[in-house]
C-alpha positions as CSV (number, residue, x, y, z in Angstrom):
1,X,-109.8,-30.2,44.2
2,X,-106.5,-29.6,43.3
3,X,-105.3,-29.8,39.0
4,X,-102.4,-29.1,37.7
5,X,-102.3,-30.6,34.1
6,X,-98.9,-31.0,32.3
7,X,-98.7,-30.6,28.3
8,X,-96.2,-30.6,25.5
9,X,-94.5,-33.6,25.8
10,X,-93.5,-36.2,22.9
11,X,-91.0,-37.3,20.9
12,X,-87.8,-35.5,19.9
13,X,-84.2,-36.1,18.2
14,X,-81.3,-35.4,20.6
15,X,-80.1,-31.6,20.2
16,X,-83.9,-31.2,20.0
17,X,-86.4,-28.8,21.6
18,X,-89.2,-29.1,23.8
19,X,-91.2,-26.9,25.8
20,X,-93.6,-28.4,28.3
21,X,-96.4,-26.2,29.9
22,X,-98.2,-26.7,33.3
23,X,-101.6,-25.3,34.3
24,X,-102.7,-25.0,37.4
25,X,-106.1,-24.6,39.3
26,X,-104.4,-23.3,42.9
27,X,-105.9,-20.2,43.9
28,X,-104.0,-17.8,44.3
29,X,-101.9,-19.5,42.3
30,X,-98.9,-16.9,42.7
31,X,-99.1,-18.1,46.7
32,X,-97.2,-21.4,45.5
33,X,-93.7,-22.3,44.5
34,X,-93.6,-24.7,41.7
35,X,-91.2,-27.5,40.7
36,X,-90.7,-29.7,37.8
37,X,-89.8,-33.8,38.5
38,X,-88.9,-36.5,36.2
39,X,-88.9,-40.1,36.4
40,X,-87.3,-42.6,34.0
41,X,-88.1,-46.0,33.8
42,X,-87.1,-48.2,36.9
43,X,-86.0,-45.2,38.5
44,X,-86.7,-42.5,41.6
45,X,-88.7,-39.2,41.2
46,X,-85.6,-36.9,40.4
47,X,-85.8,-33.2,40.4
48,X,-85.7,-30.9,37.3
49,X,-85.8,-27.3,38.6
50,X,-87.6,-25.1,40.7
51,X,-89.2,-21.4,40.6
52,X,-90.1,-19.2,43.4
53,X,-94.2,-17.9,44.0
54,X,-92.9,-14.6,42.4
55,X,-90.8,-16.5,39.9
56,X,-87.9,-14.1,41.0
57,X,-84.9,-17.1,42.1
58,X,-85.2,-20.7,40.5
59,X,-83.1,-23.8,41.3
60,X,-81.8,-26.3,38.7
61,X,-80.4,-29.4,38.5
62,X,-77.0,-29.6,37.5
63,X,-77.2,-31.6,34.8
64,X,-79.8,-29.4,33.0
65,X,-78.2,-26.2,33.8
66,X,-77.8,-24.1,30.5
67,X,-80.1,-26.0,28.9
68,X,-83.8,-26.5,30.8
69,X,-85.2,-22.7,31.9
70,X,-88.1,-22.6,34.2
71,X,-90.8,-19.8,33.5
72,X,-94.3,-18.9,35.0
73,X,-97.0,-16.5,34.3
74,X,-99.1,-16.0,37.5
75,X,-101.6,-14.0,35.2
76,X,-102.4,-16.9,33.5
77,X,-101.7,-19.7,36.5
78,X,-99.0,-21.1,34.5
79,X,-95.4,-22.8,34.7
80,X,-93.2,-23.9,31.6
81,X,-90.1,-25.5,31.4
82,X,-87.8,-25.2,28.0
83,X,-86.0,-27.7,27.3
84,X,-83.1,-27.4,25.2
85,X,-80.2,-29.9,23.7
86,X,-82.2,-32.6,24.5
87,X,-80.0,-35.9,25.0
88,X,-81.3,-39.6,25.4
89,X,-80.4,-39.5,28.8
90,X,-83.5,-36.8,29.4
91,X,-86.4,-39.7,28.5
92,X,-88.3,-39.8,31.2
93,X,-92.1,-38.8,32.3
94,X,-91.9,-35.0,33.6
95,X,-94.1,-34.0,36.4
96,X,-95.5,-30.8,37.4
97,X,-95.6,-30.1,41.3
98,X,-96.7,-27.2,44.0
99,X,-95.2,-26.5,47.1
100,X,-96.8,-24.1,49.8
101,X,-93.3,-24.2,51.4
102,X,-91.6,-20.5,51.9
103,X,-87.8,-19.9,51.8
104,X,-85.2,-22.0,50.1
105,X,-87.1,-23.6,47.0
106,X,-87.3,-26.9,47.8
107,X,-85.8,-30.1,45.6
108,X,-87.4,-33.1,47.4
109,X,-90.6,-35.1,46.3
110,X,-91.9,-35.5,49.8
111,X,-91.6,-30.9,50.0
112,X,-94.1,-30.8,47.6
113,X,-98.0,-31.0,48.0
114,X,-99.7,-31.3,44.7
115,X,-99.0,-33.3,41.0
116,X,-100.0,-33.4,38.1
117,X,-100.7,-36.6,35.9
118,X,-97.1,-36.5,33.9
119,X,-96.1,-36.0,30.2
120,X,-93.8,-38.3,28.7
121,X,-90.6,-37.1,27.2
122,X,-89.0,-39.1,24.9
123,X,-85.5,-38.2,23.0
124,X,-84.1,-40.3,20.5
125,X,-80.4,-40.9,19.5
């Protein structure tokens, strides 16, 4: 069975940091591109960014770019995302996902085979 287990979420001030941490049980775990989601309340699963199996080319969502960097360490079997200049509009539950998919990382839910449970987010004005 599949885990991939989110952590460091929680409550911040806007202009705030967070950095959010995902480990994962895939074996080998370097075979699998990972993404991070997020989903605000009454709204769609809307992606975050993206990182290659090698972690070598990453994709990001425009309205995170310069702010949210996507890392991973296959050593340890781990993805973080940094999150800086945290606004209000950034609340939401982030997910964790990994996708056996080669080539162009992709930025849909359905593209992705495995999730974790979520960690809220929560930025304050």
């Amino acid at each position: 069975q599949v885990h991939l287990v989110e952590s460091g979420g929680g409550l911040v001030q806007a202009g705030g940091s967070l950095r959010l941490s995902c480990a994962a049980s895939l074996r080998p775990f370097s075979r699998y591109a990972m993404g991070w989601f997020r989903q605000a309340p009454g709204k769609g699963r809307e992606f975050v960014v993206s990182i290659s199996a090698s972690g070598d080319s990453t994709r990001t969502m425009d309205s995170v770019k310069g702010r949210f960097t996507v890392s991973r360490d296959n050593a340890k079997n781990t993805v973080s995302l940094q999150m800086n200049i945290l606004r209000p509009e950034d609340t939401a539950v982030y997910y964790c996902a990994a996708t056996e998919r080669r080539g162009f990382l992709p930025i849909t839910p359905r593209e992705y085979n495995y999730w974790g449970q979520g960690t809220q987010v929560t930025v304050s004005s």
